[in-house]
C-alpha positions as CSV (number, residue, x, y, z in Angstrom):
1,X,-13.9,2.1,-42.8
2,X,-16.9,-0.1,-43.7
3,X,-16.1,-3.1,-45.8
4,X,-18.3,-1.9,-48.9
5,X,-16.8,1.4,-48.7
6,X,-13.5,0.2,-49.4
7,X,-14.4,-1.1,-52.7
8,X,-14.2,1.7,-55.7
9,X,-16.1,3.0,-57.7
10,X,-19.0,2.7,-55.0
11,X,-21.6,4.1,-58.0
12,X,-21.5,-0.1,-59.0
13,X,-23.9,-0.7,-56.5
14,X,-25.5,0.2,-53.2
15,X,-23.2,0.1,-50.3
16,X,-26.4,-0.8,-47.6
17,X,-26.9,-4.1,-49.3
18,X,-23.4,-4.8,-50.0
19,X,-23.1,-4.2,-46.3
20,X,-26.0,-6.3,-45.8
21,X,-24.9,-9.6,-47.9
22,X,-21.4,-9.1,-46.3
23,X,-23.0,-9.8,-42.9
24,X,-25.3,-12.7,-44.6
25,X,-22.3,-14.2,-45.7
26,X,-19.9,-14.0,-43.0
27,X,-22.8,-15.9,-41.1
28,X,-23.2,-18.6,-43.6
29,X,-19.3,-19.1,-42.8
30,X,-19.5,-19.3,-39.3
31,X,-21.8,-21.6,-39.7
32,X,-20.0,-23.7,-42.4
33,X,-19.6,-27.3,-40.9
34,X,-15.9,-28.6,-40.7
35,X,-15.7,-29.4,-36.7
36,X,-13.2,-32.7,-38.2
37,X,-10.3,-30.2,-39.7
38,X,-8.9,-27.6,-38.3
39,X,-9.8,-24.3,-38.6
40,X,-8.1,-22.1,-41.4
41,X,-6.3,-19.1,-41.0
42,X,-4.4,-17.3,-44.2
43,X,-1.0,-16.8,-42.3
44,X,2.2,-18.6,-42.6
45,X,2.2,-21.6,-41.3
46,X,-1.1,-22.8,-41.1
47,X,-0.8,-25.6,-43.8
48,X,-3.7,-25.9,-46.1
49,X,-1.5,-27.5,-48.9
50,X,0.7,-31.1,-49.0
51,X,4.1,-28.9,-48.4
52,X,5.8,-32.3,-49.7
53,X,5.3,-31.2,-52.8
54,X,7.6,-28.0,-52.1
55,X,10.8,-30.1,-52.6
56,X,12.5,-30.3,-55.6
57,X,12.6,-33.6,-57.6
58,X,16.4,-33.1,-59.7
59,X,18.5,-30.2,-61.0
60,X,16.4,-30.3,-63.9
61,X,13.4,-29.6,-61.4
62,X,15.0,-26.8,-60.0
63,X,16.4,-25.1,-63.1
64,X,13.3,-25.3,-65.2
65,X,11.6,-23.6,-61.7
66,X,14.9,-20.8,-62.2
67,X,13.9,-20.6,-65.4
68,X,10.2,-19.7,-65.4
69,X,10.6,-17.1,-62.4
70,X,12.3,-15.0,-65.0
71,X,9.3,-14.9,-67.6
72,X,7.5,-11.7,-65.8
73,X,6.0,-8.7,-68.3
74,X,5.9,-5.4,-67.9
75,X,2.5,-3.5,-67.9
76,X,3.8,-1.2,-70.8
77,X,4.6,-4.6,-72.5
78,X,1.4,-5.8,-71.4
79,X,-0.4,-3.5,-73.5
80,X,2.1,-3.3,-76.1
81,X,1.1,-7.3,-76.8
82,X,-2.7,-6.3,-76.2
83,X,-2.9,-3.6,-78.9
84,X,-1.5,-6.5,-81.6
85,X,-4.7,-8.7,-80.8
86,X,-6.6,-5.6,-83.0
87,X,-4.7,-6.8,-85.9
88,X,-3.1,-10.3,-84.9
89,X,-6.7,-11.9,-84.5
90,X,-9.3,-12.1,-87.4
91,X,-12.7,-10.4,-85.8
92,X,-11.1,-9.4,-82.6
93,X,-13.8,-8.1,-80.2
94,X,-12.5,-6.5,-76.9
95,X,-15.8,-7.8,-75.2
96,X,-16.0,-11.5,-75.9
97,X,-12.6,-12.5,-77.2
98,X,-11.5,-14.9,-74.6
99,X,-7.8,-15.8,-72.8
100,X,-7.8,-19.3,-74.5
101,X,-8.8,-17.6,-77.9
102,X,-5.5,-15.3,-77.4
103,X,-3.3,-17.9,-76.5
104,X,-4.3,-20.0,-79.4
105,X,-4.9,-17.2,-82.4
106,X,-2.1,-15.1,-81.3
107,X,0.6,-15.9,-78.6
108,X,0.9,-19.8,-80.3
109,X,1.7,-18.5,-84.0
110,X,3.7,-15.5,-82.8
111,X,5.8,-17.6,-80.7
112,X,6.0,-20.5,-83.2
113,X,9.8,-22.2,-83.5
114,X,11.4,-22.6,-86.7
115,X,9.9,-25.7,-87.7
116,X,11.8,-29.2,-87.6
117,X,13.9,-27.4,-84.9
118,X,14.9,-29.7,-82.3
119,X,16.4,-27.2,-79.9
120,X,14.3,-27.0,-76.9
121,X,14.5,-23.3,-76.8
122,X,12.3,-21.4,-74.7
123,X,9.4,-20.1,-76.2
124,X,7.4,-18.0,-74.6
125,X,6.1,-14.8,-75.2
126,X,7.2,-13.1,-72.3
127,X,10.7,-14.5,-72.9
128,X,10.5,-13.2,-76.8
129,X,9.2,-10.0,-75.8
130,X,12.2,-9.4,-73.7
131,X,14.4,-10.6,-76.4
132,X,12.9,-8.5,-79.2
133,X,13.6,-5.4,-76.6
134,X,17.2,-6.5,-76.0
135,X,16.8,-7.1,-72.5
136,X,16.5,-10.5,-70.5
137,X,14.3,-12.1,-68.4
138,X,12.1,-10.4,-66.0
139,X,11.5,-11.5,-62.2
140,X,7.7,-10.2,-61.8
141,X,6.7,-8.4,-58.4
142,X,3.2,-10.2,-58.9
143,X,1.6,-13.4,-60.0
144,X,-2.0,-13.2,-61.9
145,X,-4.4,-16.1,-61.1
146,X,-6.8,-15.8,-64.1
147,X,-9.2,-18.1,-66.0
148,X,-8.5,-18.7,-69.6
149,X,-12.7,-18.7,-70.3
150,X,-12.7,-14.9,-69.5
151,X,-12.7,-12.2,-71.5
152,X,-8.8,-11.3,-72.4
153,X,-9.5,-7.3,-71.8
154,X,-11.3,-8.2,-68.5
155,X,-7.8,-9.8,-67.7
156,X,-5.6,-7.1,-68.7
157,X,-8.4,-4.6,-67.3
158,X,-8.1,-6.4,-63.6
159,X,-3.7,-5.5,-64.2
160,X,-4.1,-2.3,-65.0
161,X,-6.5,-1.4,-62.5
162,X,-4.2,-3.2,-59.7
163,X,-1.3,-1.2,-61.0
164,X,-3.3,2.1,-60.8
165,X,-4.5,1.2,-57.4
166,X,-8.2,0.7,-58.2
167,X,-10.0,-1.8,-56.3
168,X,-12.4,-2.9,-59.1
169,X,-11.7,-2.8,-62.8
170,X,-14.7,-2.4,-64.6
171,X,-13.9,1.6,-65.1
172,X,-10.6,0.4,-67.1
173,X,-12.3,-1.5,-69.6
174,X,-13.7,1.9,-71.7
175,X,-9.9,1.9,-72.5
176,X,-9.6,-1.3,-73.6
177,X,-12.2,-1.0,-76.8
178,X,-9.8,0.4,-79.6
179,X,-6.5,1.0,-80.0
180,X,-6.8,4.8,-79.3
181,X,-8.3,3.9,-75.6
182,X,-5.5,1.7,-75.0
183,X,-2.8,4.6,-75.6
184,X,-4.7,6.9,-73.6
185,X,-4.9,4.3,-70.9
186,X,-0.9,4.0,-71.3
187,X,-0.4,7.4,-70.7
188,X,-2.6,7.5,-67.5
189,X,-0.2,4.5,-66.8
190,X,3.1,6.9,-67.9
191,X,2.0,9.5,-65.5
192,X,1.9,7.5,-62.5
193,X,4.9,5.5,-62.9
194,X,3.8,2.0,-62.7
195,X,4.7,0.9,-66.6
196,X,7.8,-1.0,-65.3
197,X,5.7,-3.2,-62.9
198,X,5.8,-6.8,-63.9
199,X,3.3,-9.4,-63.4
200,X,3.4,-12.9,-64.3
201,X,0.5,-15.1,-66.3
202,X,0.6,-18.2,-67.5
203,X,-1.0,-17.5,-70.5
204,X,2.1,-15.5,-71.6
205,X,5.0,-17.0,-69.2
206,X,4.2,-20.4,-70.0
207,X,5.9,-21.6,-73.4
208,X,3.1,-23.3,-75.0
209,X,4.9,-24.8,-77.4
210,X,5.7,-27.7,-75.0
211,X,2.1,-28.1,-73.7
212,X,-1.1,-27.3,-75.9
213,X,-0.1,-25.9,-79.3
214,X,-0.7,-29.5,-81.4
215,X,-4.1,-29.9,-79.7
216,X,-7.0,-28.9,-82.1
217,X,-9.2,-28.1,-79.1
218,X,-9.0,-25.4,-76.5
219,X,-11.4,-24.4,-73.7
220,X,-15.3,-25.5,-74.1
221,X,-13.7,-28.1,-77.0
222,X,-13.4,-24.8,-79.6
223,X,-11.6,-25.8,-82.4
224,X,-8.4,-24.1,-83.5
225,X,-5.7,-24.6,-86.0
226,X,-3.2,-27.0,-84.8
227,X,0.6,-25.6,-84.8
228,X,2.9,-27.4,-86.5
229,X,6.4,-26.6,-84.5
230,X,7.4,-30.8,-84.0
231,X,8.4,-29.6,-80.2
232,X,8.0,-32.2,-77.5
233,X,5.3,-31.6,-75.4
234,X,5.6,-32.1,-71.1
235,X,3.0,-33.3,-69.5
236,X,4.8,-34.1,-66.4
237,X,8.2,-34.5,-65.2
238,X,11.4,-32.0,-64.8
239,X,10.9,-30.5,-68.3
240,X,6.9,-30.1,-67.7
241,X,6.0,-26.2,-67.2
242,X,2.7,-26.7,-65.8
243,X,3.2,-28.9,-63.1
244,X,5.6,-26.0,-61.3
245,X,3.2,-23.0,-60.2
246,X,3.9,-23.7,-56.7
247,X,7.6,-23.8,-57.2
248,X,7.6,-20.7,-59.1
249,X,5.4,-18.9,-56.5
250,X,7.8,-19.9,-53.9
251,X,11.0,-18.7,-55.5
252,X,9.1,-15.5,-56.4
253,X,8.5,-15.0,-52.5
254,X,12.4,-15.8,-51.6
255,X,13.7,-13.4,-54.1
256,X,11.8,-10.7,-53.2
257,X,9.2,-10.4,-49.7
258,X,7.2,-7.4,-51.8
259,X,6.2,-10.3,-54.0
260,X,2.3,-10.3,-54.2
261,X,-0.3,-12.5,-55.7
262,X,-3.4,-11.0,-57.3
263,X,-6.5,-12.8,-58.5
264,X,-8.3,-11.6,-61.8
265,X,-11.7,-12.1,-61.2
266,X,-14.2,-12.5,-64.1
267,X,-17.7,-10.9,-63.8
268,X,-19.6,-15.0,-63.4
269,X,-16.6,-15.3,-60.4
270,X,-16.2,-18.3,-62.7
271,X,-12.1,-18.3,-61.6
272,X,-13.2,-19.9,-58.5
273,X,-14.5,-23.2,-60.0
274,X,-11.2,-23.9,-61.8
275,X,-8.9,-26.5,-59.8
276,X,-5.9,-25.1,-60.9
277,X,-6.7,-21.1,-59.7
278,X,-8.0,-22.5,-56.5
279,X,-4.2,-24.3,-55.9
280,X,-2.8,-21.1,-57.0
281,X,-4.9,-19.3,-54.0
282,X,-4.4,-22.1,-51.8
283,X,-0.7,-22.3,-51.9
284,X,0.1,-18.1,-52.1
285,X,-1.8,-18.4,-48.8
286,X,-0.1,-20.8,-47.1
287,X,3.0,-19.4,-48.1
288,X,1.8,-15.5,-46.2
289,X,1.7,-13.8,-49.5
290,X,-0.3,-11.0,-49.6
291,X,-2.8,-11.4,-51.7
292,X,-5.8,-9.6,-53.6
293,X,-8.9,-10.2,-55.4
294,X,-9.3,-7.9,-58.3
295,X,-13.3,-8.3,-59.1
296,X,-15.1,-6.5,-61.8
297,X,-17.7,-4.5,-59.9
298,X,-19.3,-4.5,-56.2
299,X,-22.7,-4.7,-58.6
300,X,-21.1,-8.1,-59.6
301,X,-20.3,-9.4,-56.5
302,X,-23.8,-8.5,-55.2
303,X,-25.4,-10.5,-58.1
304,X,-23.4,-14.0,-57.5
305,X,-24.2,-13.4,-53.8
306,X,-25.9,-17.0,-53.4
307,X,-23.6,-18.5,-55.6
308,X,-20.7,-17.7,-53.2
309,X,-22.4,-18.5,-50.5
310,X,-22.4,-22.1,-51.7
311,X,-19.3,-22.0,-52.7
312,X,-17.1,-25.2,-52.3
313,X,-13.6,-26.2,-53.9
314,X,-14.8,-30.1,-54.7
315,X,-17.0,-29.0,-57.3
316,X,-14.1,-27.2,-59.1
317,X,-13.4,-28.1,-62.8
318,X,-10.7,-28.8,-65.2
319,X,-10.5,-29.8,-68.8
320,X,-8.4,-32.9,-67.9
321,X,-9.8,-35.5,-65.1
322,X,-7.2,-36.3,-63.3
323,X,-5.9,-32.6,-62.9
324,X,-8.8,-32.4,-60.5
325,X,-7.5,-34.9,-58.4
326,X,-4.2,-33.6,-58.6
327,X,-5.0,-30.2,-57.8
328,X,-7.1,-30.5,-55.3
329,X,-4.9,-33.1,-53.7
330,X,-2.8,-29.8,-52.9
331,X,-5.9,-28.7,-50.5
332,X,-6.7,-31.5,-47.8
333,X,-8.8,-29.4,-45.8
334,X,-11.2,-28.4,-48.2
335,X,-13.6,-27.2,-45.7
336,X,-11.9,-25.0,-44.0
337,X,-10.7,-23.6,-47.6
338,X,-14.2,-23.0,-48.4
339,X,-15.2,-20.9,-45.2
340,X,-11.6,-19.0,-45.8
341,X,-12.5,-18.1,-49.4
342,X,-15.8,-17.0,-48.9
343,X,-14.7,-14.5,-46.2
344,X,-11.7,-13.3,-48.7
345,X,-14.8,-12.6,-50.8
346,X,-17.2,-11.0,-48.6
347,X,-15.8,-10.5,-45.0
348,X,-14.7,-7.1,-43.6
349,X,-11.9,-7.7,-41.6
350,X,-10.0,-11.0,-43.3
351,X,-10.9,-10.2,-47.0
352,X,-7.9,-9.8,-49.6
């Protein structure tokens, strides 16, 4: 089977000069200059991150690692949480509303602790969803790369669709527009069984209430009400919950060898410019996880051809400086990266 072929639906765009830019590409990577590292291949073993920073620092270390492998979602619970936004979020619109906007308009104040609480309670909404179900933490089967400057129903589209075994999502989004598409869309869901699958994102696994929630500003310096819940916030260290993604992903693979690693792709392919999704990819590689890129469209893909062509990990960006450093720190052979991502993009036989 052709490599344009295998993406669905095919009506996105014309297979010849998918085909086409699939061989332009694979050319550009052959050709990609990085004779001083050594060559990359996406199999265990071949190291393309500092493995150092596999090894647990305390106890502390290790149990806040424990604790955050159990912070998975179901896909029922998924959309459960995504028919809220309708109400949650003051002039919710299905087609711009973006992951930052969600995590600051409605998973911060729905997940807010009691204030002048001192107990260092988890928060999240994954872990209050579970609660407020009377069941406990789940251990997700997969682990969503996604950037918080897409659209949140693009996200959610991109789960779905990997649930239902679609290789694109941009079919799923007419389900995402009102609440009556969204229930239809969870009975195509019912019907095939997958409304138990899990998935962890770090927009909803993450307690933010120990990172961002006092900070006025989100992504692109938009300004949002600050929370008032008093809680510490971890920057870094054993109680930090953003400093552990690699962790997690590893325990996630020990537990269970089904785990997989998906990639929520957003129609500008602007995921792959942020440091910290391109550690995320970097490390679920190095570690033999089988992996996927959920993109919007073949259509999209064939209009960001020259941008991915170009594409190269040091001109990633993140909202903080010296995350940048930090994260790509966790990719020393950066060349080699590049040439590996652009054929998981566009090359037939090693693409996710």
């Amino acid at each position: 089977m052709d490599w344009a072929s295998q993406l669905w639906p095919l009506s996105c765009c014309n297979s010849k000069a998918a085909e086409g830019m699939a061989v332009e590409i694979a050319s550009d990577a052959e050709n990609d200059s990085s004779a001083e590292e050594p060559e990359f291949r996406h199999v265990k073993g071949a190291s393309t991150i500092d493995l150092s920073l596999l090894k647990y620092e305390s106890l502390e270390w290790q149990q806040k690692v424990e604790a955050l492998t159990k912070r998975g979602i179901s896909l029922l619970g998924l959309l459960d949480f995504y028919t809220t936004l309708f109400v949650s979020i003051p002039n919710f619109h299905p087609d711009r509303t973006t992951t930052s906007q969600v995590v600051r308009l409605a998973v911060i104040p729905t997940t807010k602790p009691d204030e002048g609480s001192t107990q260092e309670r988890d928060a999240s909404y994954a872990t209050q969803a579970a609660s407020h179900s009377g069941g406990h933490g789940k251990v997700p089967g997969v682990l969503v790369t996604h950037h918080w400057s897409n659209v949140f129903s693009h996200t959610v589209a991109a789960i779905v669709a990997d649930a239902l075994g679609f290789k694109t999502y941009c079919s799923v989004l007419e389900h995402m527009y009102t609440e009556q598409n969204v229930e239809s869309c969870r009975k195509l869901i019912l019907e095939k069984g997958v409304g138990d699958n899990t998935y962890w994102l770090c927009a909803l696994s993450v307690d933010q209430h120990c990172t961002i929630c006092d900070s006025h500003f989100g992504k692109d310096s938009e300004l949002f009400p600050m929370c008032s819940c008093g809680r510490e916030k971890h920057w870094d260290g054993p109680a930090c919950e953003v400093n552990k993604f690699h962790h997690v992903m590893e325990r996630l693979r020990s537990i269970s060898p089904a785990f997989r690693h998906i990639v929520a792709v957003d129609k500008d392919f602007n995921v792959f410019t942020c440091a910290w999704c391109l550690a995320e990819i970097a490390q679920g590689a190095d570690m033999g996880i089988s992996q996927k890129l959920q993109m919007f469209s073949l259509a999209a893909l064939f209009r960001h051809r020259s941008q991915l062509r170009k594409l190269d990990v040091r001109d990633c960006q993140t909202s903080v400086p010296s995350d940048k450093e930090r994260r790509l720190h966790m990719i020393p052979h950066k060349n080699a990266f590049n040439t590996c991502i652009r054929e998981k993009l566009l090359h037939n036989e090693n693409g996710m």
